[in-house]
N, C-alpha and C positions, 0 to 999 in steps of 0.2 A: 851444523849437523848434516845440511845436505848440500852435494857439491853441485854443480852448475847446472847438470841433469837431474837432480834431486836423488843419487846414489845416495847408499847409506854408507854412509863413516861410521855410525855408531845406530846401529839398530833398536836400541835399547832407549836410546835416546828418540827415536822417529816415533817408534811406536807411541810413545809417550806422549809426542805432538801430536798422532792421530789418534789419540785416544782420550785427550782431555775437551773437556766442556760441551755443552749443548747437546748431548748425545741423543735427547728425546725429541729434537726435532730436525734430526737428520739421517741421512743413511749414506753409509760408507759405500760406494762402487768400487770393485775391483777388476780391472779389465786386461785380456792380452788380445793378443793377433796376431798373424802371421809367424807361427813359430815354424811351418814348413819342418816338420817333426823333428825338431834339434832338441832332445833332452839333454846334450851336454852344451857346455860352454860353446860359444858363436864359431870358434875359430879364426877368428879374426887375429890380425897379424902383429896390432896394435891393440889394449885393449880390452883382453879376452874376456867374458862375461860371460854368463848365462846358467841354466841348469835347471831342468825340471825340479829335480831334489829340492835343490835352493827356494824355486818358487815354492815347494809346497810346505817347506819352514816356514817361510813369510808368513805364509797364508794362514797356515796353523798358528803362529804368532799373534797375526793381528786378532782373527778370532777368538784369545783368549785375554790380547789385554787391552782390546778397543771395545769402549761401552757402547759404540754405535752398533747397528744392525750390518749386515755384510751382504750385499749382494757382486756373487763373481760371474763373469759373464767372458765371452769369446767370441770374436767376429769372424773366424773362419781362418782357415789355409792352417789348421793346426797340425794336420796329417803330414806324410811325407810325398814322394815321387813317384811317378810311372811303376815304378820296378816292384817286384817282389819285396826286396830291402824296405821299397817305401812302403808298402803295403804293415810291412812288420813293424814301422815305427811308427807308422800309425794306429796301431793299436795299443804300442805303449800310451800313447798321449792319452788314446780315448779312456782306457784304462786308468789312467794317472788322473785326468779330467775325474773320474769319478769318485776319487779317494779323496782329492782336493773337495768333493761336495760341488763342482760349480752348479750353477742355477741354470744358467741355457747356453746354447750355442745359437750361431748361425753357419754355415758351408759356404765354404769358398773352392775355387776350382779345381786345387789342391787335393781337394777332400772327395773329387769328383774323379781322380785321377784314374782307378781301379775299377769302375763300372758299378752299374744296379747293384748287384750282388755285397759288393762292398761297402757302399752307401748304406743297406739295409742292415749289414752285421754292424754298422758307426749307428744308429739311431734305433733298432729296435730294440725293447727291452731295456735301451739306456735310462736309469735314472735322472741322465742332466737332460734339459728339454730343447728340445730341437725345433727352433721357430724361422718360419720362410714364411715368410709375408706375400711378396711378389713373384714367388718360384716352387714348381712341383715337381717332383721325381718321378717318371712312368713308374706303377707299381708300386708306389709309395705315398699315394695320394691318402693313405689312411694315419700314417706316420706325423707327429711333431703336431705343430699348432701355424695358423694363420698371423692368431694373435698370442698373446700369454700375457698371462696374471699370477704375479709374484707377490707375498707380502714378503714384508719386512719390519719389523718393529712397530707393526699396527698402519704402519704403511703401504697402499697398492701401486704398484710401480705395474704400470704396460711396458712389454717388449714388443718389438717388431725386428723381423730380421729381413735386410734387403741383400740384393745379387745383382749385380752389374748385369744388365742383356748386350752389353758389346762384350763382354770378355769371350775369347774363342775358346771355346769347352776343346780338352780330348777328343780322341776319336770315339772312344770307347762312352763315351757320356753325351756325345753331340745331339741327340737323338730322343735321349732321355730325362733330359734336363730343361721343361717348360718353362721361359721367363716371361711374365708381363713386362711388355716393351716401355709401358708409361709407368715411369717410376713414379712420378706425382700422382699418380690416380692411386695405386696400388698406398704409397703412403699415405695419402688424402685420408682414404677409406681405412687403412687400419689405424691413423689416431681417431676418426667419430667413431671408431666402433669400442674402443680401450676408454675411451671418453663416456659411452653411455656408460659404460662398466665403471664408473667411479672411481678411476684414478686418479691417485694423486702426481702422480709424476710419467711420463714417456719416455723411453731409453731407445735407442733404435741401433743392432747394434748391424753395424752398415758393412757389406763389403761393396764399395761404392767405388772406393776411392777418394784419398782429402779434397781431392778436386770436385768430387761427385758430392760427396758430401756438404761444401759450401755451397755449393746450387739448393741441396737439398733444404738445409736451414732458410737458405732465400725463399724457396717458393712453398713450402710446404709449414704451414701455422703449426702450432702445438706442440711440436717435438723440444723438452728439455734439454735432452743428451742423447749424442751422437757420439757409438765408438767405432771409432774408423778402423776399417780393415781393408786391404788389397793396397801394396806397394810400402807399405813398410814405411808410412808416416811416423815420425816423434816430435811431439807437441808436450815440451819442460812441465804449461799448464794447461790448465782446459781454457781453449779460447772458445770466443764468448763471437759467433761467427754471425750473430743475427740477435737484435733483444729478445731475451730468452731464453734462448737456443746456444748453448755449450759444443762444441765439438773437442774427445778427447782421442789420444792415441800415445799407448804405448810402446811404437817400432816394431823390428820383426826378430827371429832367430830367436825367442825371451831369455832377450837381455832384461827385459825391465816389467816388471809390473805395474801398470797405472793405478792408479789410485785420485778417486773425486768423492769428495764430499760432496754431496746434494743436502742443501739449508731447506726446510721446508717455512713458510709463513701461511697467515690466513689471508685471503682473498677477500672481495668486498663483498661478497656472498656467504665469506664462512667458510668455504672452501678450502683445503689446500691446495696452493704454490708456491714453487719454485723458486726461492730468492734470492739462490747462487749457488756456482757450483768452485770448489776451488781443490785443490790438487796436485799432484806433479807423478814422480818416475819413483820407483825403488829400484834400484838396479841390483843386478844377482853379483856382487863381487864376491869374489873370491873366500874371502874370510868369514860368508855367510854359513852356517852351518847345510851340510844335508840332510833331507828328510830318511831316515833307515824304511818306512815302511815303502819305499819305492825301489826298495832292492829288489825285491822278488822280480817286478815287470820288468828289472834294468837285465838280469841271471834270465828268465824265458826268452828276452829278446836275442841277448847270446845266443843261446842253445839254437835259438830259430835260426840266427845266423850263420852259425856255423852250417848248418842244417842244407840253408842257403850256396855256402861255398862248397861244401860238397857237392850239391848237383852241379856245380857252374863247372867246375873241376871234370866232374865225371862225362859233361857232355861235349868238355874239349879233349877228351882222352882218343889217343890214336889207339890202332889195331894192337893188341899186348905189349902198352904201354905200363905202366905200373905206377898209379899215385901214390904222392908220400903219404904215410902213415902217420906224420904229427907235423908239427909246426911251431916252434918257441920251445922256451923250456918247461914248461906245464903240459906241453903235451897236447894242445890243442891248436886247432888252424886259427891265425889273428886275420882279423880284416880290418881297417876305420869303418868311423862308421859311417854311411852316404848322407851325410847331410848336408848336402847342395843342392 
C-alpha cells in the first residue's frame, strides 16, 4: 500500500490502516513544515508532488474515516518570500491552515519575512493557535501562547513551539523578533509548566532544525514528540532519537503530510504515557483528489497577482510607452507562480 516513503498507492487502502484498532487510547498527529508557501505541486524536475488542495482532501479524509482523534499541527516557514508575491501566498496558506481546522502553528523565518505588521495579520484573530515558547514578537507580546493545551479524544496533549536564536532574521524582522538564547532553559520550563497542567503527552513543534532537534531530545527530559521544522528534514518514520522522545518530519514544498500515531499506556502512578509513536509520509501524488473548497483562496490569489504584475509593469513603463492590454488567450496577464 505504501511505497518506500510511505506515498499512497491506494488511499482508500492507507486510511483504512490508519484507521483500524485501538483508537481509544491513541491520537493521530498530523504534521507539515516547511512549505515555503507552495500550494501547488513542488516543481521538481523528477517527481513532481505536492498541493495544498491535495493536502486538505487527506486531511478531510482521515477525519472522517480514522476513529482516532486528530491533532494537526505546523512547525513554521509555511508562508512565502520577501516580495509582495510572497506576502500573497502567504495568506493563501494562512487561510487554507484555517479551513483545514489545524490546531497550532509555530513561525519560522519565512513567516518573518514581511515585518510586524504582517506577523500580526498571520496570528491575530487566527483561529489556529500560535504557540512561541522561546520567542516574542515586539507588539505582539499579547498574541498566541507560551504554552498550549489541546485535548483530543479526552486526551491533554502540551505544545511548545521553539525558534532557532542562530537563524539570521530579515532586515525587516531583525529587531523585532526576541529569541531566548538558552534553548534548554526555555524548553526545560515549558515541559514543568505543561507538566503541572496534567498532560498527557508533550509535542514540541521545533523550528530547530533535525540537528537541533536531536540535542533537544538529549538534553531536555519529557518531551514525547518532536516536529522538526527548518531545512526541509524527511524522516520515512518517527525515530525514536532518545527513550521516549520521538522525532518526526515530514520534508518541505508539501510534498508529504506526516502522520504519527501516539499509543497512550498507564504509568505506575496511573498516569498516562507514551508507549510509542509510529508513523510514516502520505505523499500528495498526483491521482490524489483536490479539495474544491480551496478554490476560492487559489481565484483571490490570481486576482492579487495579476493585481501584482500590473504595478511591476507599470513601474518599468518609459515616458508614453503603452502597456499591453492582455496576455494569453483568456485575456488576462499569466505569471508562475514564485515558489522558490
Amino acid at each position: 500500500m505504501i511505497g518506500n516513503l510511505g506515498r499512497i498507492v491506494a488511499p482508500v487502502g492507507l486510511f483504512a490502516l490508519i484507521a483500524c484498532g485501538g483508537a481509544s487510547e491513541e491520537v493521530l498527529i498530523l504534521h507539515t513544515a516547511d512549505a515555503y508557501g507552495y500550494f501547488d505541486d513542488c516543481g521538481c524536475r523528477a517527481d513532481s508532488t505536492g498541493g495544498l488542495a491535495k493536502r486538505a482532501w487527506v486531511v478531510d479524509s482521515l477525519r472522517r474515516e480514522s476513529d482516532r482523534p486528530i491533532l494537526l499541527v505546523d512547525a513554521g516557514d509555511f508562508t512565502g518570500g520577501e516580495s509582495a508575491y510572497g506576502a500573497a501566498l502567504g495568506r493563501v496558506m494562512v487561510d487554507a491552515m484555517e479551513l483545514m481546522e489545524y490546531d497550532a502553528f509555530t513561525l519560522g523565518e519565512w513567516d518573518f519575512n514581511q515585518g510586524p505588521a504582517y506577523v500580526r495579520e498571520i496570528v491575530d484573530g487566527n483561529p489556529v493557535a500560535w504557540v512561541h515558547t522561546n520567542y516574542d514578537v515586539v507588539g505582539l507580546e499579547d498574541l498566541g501562547s507560551e504554552t498550549l493545551v489541546v485535548e483530543k479524544g479526552g486526551r491533554r496533549i502540551g505544545l511548545l513551539g521553539l525558534f532557532n536564536p542562530t537563524i539570521l532574521l530579515n532586515p525587516a524582522m531583525r529587531d523585532s523578533v526576541v529569541v531566548e538564547e538558552d534553548i534548554v532553559a526555555s524548553a526545560s520550563r515549558g515541559v514543568a509548566d505543561l507538566r503541572e497542567q496534567g498532560v498527557d503527552a508533550i509535542v514540541v513543534l521545533s523550528h530547530l532544525s533535525y540537528k537541533g532537534d536531536r540535542a533537544l531530545a538529549q538534553l531536555v527530559p519529557g518531551i514525547d514528540v518532536i516536529v522538526s521544522g527548518h531545512g526541509g528534514k524527511t524522516l520515512q518514520t518517527p525515530e525514536q532519537a532518545n527513550p521516549g522522545t520521538w522525532i518526526v518530519a515530514s520534508g518541505d514544498l508539501g510534498r508529504f503530510l506526516g502522520t504519527a500515531r501516539v499509543e497512550f499506556d498507564e504509568g505506575e502512578d496511573g498516569e498516562a504515557v507514551v508507549a510509542s509513536v509510529e508513523g510514516g509520509l502520505i505523499g500528495m501524488d498526483p491521482s490524489i483528489p483536490n479539495d474544491p473548497r480551496l478554490d476560492p483562496l487559489f481565484a483571490a490569489y490570481e486576482e492579487e497577482q495579476k493585481a501584482l504584475m500590473q504595478r511591476e509593469l507599470e513601474s518599468m513603463q518609459a515616458p508614453g510607452a503603452v502597456l499591453p492590454e492582455e496576455s494569453g488567450e483568456d485575456g488576462t496577464i499569466r505569471l508562475n507562480s514564485p515558489q522558490s
